[in-house]
C-alpha positions in Angstrom: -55.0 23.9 5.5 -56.1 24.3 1.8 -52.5 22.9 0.7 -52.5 19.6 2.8 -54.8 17.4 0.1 -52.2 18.9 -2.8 -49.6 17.5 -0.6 -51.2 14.1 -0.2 -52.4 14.1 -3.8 -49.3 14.9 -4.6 -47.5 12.2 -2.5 -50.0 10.0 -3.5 -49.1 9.8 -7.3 -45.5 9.4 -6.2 -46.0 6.1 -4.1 -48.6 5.1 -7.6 -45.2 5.0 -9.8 -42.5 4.5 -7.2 -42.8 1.4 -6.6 -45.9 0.7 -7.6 -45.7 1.9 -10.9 -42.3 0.7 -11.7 -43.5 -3.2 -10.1 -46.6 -2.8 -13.2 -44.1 -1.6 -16.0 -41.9 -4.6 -15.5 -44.0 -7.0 -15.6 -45.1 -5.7 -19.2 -43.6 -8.4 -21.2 -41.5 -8.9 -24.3 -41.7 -12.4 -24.5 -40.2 -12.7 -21.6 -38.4 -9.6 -20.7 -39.8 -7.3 -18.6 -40.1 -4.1 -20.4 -37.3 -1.8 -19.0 -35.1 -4.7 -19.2 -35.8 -5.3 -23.0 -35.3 -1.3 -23.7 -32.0 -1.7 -21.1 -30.7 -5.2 -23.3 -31.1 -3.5 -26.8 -29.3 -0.8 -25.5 -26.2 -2.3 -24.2 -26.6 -4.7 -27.5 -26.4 -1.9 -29.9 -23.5 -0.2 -27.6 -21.3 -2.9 -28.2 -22.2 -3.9 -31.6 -21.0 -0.1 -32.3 -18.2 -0.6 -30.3 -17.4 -2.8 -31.7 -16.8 -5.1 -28.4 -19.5 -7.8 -28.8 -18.0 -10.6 -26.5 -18.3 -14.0 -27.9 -19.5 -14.9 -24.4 -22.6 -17.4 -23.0 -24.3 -14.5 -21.0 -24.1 -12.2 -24.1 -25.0 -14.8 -26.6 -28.4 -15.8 -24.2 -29.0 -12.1 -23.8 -28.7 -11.1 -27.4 -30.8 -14.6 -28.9 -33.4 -14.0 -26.2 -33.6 -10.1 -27.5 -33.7 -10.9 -31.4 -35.5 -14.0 -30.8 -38.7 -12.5 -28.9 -38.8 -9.3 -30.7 -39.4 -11.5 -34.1 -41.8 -13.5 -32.1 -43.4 -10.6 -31.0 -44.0 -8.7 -34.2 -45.1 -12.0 -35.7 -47.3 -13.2 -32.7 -49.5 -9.2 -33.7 -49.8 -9.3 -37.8 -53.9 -10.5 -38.5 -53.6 -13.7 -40.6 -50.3 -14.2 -39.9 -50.1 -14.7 -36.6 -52.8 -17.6 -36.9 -50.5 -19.8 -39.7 -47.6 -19.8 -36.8 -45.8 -16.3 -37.4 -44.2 -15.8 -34.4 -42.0 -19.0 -35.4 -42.1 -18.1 -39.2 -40.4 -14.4 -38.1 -38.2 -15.9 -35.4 -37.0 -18.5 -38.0 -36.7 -16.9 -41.6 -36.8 -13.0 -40.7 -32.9 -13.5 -39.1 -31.7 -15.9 -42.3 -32.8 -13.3 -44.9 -31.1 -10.3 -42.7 -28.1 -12.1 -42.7 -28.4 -12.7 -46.5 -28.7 -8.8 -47.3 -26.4 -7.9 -44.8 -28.8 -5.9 -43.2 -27.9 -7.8 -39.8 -24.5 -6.5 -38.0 -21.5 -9.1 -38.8 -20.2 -9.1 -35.1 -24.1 -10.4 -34.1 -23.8 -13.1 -37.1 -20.4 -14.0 -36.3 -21.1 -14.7 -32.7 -24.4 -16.3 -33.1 -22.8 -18.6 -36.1 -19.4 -19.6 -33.1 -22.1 -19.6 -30.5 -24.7 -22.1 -32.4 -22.0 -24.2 -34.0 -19.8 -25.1 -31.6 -21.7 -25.7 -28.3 -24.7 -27.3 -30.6 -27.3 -26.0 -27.9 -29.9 -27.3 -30.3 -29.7 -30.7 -28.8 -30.0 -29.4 -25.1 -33.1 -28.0 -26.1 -34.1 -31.3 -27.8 -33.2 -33.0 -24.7 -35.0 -31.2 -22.7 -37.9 -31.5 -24.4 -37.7 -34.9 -25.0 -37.2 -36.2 -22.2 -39.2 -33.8 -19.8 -42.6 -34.4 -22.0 -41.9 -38.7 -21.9 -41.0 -38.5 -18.1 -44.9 -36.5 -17.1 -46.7 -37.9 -19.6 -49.2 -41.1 -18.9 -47.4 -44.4 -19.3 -50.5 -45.7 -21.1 -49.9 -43.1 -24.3 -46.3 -45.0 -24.9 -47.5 -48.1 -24.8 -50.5 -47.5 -27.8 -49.7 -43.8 -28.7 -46.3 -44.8 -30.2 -47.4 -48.3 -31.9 -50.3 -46.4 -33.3 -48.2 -43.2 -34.5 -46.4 -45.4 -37.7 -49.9 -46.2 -39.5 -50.7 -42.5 -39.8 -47.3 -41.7 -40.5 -46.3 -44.4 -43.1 -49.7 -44.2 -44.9 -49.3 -39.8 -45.3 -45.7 -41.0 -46.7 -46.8 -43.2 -49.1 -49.3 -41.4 -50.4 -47.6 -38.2 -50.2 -45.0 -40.0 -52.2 -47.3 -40.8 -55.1 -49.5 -37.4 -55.6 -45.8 -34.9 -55.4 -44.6 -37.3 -58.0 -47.9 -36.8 -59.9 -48.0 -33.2 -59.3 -44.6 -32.8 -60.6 -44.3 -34.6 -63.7 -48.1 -32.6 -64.8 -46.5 -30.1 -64.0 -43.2 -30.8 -66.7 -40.4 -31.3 -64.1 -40.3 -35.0 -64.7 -40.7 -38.1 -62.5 -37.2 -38.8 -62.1 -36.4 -35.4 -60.9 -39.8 -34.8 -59.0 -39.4 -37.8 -57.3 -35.6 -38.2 -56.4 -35.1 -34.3 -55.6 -38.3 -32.6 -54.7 -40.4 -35.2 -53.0 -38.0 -37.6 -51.0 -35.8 -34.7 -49.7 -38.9 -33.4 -47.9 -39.4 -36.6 -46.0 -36.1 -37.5 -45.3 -35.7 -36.3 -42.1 -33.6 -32.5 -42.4 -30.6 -31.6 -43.3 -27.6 -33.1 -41.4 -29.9 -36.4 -41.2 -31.7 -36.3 -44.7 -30.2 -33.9 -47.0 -26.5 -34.5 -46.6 -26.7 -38.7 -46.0 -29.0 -38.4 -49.2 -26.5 -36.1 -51.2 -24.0 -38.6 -50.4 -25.8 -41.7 -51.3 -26.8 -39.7 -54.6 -23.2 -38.9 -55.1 -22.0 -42.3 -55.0 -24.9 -44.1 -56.9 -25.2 -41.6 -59.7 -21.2 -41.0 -59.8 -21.8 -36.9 -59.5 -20.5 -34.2 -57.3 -21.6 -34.3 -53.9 -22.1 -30.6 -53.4 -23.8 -29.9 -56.3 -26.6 -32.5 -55.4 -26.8 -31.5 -51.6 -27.9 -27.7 -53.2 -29.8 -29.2 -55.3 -32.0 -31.3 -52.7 -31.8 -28.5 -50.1 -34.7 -26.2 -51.2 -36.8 -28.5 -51.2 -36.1 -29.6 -47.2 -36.1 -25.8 -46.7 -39.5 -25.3 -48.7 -41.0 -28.4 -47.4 -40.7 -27.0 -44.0 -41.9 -23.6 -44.4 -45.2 -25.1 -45.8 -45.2 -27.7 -43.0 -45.1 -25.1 -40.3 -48.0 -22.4 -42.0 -50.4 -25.5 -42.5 -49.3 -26.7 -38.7 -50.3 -22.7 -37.2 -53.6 -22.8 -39.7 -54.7 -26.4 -38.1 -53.7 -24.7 -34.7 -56.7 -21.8 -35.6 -58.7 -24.7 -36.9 -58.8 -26.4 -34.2 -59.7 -23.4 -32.1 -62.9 -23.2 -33.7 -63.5 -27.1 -34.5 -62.9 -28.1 -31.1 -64.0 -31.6 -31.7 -60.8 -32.7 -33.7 -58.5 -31.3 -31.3 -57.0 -32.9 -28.6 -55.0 -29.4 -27.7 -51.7 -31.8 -27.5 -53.6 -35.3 -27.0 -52.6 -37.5 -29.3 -55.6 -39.8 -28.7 -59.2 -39.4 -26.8 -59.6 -40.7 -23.4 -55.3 -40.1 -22.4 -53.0 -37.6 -21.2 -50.0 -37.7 -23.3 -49.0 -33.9 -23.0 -47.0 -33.3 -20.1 -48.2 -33.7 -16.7 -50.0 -31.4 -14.5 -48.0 -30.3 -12.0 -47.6 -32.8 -9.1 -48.0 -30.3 -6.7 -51.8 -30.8 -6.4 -50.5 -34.1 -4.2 -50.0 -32.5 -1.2 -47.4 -35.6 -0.5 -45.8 -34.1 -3.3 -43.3 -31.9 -3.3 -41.2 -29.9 -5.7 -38.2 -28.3 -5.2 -35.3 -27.2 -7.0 -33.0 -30.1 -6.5 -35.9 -32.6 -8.5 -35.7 -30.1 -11.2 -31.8 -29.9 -11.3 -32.1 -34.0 -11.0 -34.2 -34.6 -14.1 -32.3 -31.9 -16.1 -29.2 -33.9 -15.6 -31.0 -36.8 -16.2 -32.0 -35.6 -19.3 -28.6 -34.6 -20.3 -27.1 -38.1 -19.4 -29.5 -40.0 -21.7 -28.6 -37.5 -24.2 -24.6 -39.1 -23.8 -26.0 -42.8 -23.9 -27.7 -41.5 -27.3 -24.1 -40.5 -28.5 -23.0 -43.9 -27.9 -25.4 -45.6 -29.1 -24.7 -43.3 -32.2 -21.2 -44.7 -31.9 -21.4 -47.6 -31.5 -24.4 -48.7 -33.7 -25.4 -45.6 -36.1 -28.4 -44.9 -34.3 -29.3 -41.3 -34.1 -28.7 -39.8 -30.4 -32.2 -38.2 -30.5 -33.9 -41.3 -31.4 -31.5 -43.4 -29.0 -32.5 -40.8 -26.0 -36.0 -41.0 -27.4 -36.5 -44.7 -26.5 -33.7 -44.5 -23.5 -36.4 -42.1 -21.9 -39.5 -44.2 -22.8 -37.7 -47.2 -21.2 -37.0 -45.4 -18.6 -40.7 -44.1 -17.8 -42.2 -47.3 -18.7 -40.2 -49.2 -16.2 -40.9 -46.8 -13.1 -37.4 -45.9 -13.1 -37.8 -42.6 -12.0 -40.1 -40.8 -8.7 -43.1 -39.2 -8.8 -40.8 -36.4 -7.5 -38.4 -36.3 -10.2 -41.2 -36.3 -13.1 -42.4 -33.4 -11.3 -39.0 -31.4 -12.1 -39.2 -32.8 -15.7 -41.8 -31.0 -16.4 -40.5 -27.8 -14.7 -37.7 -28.2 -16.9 -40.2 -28.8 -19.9 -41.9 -26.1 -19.2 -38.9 -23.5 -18.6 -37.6 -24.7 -22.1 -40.9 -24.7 -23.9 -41.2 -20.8 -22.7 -37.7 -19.2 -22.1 -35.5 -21.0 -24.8 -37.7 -21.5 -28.5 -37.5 -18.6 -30.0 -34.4 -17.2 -29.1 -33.4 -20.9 -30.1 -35.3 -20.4 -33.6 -33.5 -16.6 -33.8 -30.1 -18.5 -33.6 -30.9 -21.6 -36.1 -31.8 -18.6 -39.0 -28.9 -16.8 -38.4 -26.4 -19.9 -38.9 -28.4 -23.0 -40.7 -31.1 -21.6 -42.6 -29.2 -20.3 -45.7 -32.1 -17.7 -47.4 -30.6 -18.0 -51.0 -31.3 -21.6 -51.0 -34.9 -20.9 -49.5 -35.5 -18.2 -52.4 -33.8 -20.6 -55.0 -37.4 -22.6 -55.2 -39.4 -20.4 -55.3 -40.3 -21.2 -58.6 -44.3 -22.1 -59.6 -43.7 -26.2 -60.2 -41.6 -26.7 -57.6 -43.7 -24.3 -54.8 -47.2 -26.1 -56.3 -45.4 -29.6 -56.2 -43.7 -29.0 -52.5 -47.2 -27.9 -51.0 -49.0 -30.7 -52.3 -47.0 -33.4 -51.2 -46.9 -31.5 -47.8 -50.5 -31.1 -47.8 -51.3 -34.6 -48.4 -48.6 -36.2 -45.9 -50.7 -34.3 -43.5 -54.2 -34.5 -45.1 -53.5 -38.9 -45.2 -52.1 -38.7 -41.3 -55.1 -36.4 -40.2 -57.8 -39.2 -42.1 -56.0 -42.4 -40.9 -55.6 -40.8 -37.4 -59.4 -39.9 -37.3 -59.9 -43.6 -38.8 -57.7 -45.0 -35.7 -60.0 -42.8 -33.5 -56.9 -40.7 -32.9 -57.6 -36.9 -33.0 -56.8 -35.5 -36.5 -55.2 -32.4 -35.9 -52.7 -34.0 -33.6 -51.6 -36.9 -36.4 -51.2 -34.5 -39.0 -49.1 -32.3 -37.0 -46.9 -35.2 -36.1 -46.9 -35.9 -40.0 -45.9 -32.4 -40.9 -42.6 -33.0 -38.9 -42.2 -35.8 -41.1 -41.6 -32.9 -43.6 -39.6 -30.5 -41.9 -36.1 -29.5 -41.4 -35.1 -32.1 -38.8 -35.1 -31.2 -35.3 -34.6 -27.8 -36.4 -38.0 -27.9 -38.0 -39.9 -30.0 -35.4 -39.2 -27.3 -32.9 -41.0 -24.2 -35.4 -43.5 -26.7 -36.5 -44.9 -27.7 -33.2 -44.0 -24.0 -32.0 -46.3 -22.8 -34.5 -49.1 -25.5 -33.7 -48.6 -24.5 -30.0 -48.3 -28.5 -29.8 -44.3 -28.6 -28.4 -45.8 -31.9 -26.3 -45.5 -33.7 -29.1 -41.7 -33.4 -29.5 -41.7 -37.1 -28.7 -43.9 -38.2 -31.4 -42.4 -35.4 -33.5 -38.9 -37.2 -33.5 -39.9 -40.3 -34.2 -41.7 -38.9 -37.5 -38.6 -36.9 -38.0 -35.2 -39.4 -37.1 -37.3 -42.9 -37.5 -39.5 -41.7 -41.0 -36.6 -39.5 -42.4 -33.9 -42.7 -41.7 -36.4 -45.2 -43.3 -36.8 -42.9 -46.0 -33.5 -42.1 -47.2 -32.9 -46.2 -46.5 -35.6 -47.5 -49.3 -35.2 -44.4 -51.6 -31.3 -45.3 -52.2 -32.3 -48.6 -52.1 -34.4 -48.0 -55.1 -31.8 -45.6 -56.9 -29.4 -48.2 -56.7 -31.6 -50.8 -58.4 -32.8 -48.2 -61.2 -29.3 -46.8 -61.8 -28.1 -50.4 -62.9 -26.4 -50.9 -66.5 
C-alpha cells in the first residue's frame, strides 16, 4: 500500500513530459522553429556542411535560410539598445555579409545561398507577396488620398535632404561636386540594380570614365545610407511606443485603415479557406508577370508596374471579399515565415561588407546620416503638417534611402511597419527613378564644354 502513491507519482511525471512535456518544448520558438526542430535542423546542417554533401536543393535552401536567418534575428531581437534601433534585421542583414567576408561562413553554405538567391530571384516573390496582399486588405479610401498625399512628404525630405548632405559635405572638405554627385544622390536613387548601377552607367557615359570604378565608388554610400535608414526607422519604432500620439502603428493617416485587413472571418458570411489563399497568391504572382511586361515593353519597373496593377485592381472591386481575405493570409505568412530568412540570404550574396566598411570614414559617415536624418526629419514635419502621422511618413521616406527592395524589406522590418511595403515602393522605384532622371539630367548640362 505505501508504494502505490510512488507509483502514481511516478507515472504521473511520465504523462507531465510524454506528451505533455514534449507538446510545451515544441512550441518554444526560434523564430519559428519549434525548439527540438531548430536543435534537429542545425544538426543535419552542420552534418552535411562537414560532409561535405550540402544539396543545392529548395527544401535545403528554405531549411538552412530559415535556420541562419532566425538565429541572427534572434540574437539581435535580445541585445538592450540594440534591439530597439531594429537589430534583429541589422543581424539578419549585415552579420551573414561580414561572415562571408572573413570566411568565417562555410563556402558550401555561401555557394548555395549565392546559386539559390541569384537564380530563382525569390526576392521578388516576397515583394509580390507583400505588395499585393497589403493593397488587396487594405481600405480603398487610403489609395485614393494616402498615395496622392505620399509625394509631398517624400519630394519635400528629397529636396531638402539634397541641399543640407551637400552642405554637410563640402564643411566637411569632400567638396560639392563629389558630395553631391557620389554621396548624396546615390542614397536616394532607389538601390542598387535600380539606382546605383543605372547611375554608374549614366555617370560613365557623361563623364567618359570607367563604369566599374564609379559603380564602387557610389555603392557605399547606398550601402551606408541604408544602414542609417534602418537604425533611425527601429529608434522611431521605440519612439513611437512611448509617444503614442505620432504613431499610427502602420496607419499612414488618422481616421483610415491602410494596414492590412483584419481578418474577414469576423463576417460570419465570410469564409476562408485554403483555396482563397492559393487564389490571391497566384494572383499576386500573375501581376507580378504583367509587371515584367510592362518592364518590357515600356521600361517601367515590374514592382512599380505590379504596384499600380494591384491598386487598379482593388480600386475597381475586381477581386471578392473572399479572396482579399486569403491576401492577407498570404501577407501575413510572408510577413512572419519568409523576412528574415530572406534578409539572411540577401547578406550572404548582395551586401558585399568591404564596400560597407570602405565608408566608414568620419565625412562621409557624418555627411550620409545627415542627409538620411533630414529626408526623414522633412517627411515626418510635412506629414504632421498634412495631418498625416509623422512616424509613418518618415519611415516611408527612409525607404527613399535604402537599398532598393532589399532595403525596404529591413527598413520596414525594423520599424515593425512591413504594411507599408506599398508606400515603401513607391518611395523606393518612383523617388529613386525620378532621382537618377533629374540628377543625369543635371550632370549632363554641367559636364558641357
Amino acid at each position: 500500500m505505501g508504494s502505490a502513491p510512488n507509483t502514481s507519482a511516478t507515472e504521473t511525471t511520465k504523462t507531465s513530459f510524454w506528451p505533455q512535456g514534449w507538446w510545451k518544448l515544441m512550441e518554444f520558438r526560434i523564430g519559428i522553429f519549434p525548439f527540438p526542430v531548430y536543435v534537429l535542423a542545425g544538426c543535419l546542417i552542420a552534418g552535411l556542411v562537414a560532409m561535405d554533401k550540402l544539396p543545392n536543393e529548395i527544401s535545403i535552401a528554405i531549411v538552412m535560410f530559415a535556420f541562419f536567418g532566425f538565429t541572427l534575428a534572434e540574437i539581435g531581437k535580445r541585445i538592450p539598445i540594440i534591439r530597439n534601433i531594429g537589430g534583429a534585421a541589422i543581424f539578419a542583414t549585415f552579420i551573414p555579409s561580414a561572415l562571408v567576408y572573413y570566411n568565417l561562413l562555410p563556402p558550401s553554405i555561401v555557394k548555395v545561398t549565392s546559386d539559390f538567391t541569384k537564380s530563382t530571384n525569390f526576392l521578388y516573390l516576397f515583394i509580390a507577396s507583400i505588395i499585393v496582399g497589403s493593397i488587396l486588405s487594405m481600405d480603398r479610401q487610403v489609395l485614393i488620398k494616402g498615395f496622392l498625399k505620399i509625394f509631398i512628404p517624400l519630394a519635400a525630405g528629397t529636396i531638402v535632404a539634397g541641399i543640407v548632405g551637400t552642405l554637410v559635405g563640402t564643411l566637411l572638405g569632400l567638396g560639392t561636386h563629389h558630395t553631391f554627385f557620389f554621396i548624396v544622390v546615390p542614397i536616394m536613387a532607389g538601390g542598387v540594380g535600380e539606382g546605383a548601377i543605372p547611375l554608374s552607367v549614366g555617370y560613365s557615359q557623361i563623364l567618359h570614365q570607367d563604369q566599374g570604378e564609379l559603380f564602387a565608388t557610389v555603392l557605399p554610400s547606398v550601402m551606408i545610407g541604408s544602414l542609417t535608414a534602418i537604425i533611425l526607422s527601429g529608434t522611431l519604432n521605440f519612439v513611437g511606443k512611448r509617444y503614442p500620439r505620432f504613431t499610427g502603428e502602420g496607419n499612414l493617416q488618422p481616421g483610415s485603415d491602410d494596414t492590412p485587413a483584419k481578418p474577414l472571418q469576423e463576417d460570419n458570411s465570410i469564409k476562408t479557406d485554403v483555396t482563397h489563399i492559393a487564389a490571391a497568391g497566384v494572383t499576386a504572382l500573375v501581376l507580378y508577370i504583367v509587371g515584367i511586361i510592362c518592364f518590357r515593353l515600356f521600361d517601367l519597373p515590374a514592382p512599380v508596374a505590379m504596384l499600380f496593377c494591384a491598386v487598379a485592381v482593388k480600386l475597381s472591386k475586381a477581386v471578392s471579399p473572399q479572396l482579399e481575405e486569403g491576401a492577407f493570409v498570404a501577407y501575413k505568412f510572408f510577413s512572419t515565415a519568409v523576412t528574415y530568412p530572406l534578409l539572411f540570404a540577401i547578406g550572404v550574396s548582395m551586401t558585399p561588407w568591404d564596400k560597407l566598411i570602405a565608408a566608414f570614414n568620419f565625412a562621409t559617415l557624418i555627411t550620409i546620416v545627415a542627409t538620411v536624418f533630414t529626408l526623414m526629419a522633412v517627411g515626418a514635419l510635412v506629414g504632421y503638417w498634412l495631418k498625416m502621422y509623422p512616424i509613418e511618413t518618415a519611415i516611408v521616406n527612409a525607404c527613399h534611402s535604402g537599398q532598393g527592395g532589399t532595403g525596404d524589406i529591413a527598413i520596414l522590418t525594423a520599424a515593425n511597419r512591413l504594411s507599408l511595403m506599398p508606400f515603401a515602393q513607391i518611395a523606393t522605384r518612383i523617388g529613386g527613378a525620378i532621382t537618377v532622371t533629374v540628377v543625369l539630367i543635371i550632370l549632363s548640362h554641367i559636364s558641357k564644354p
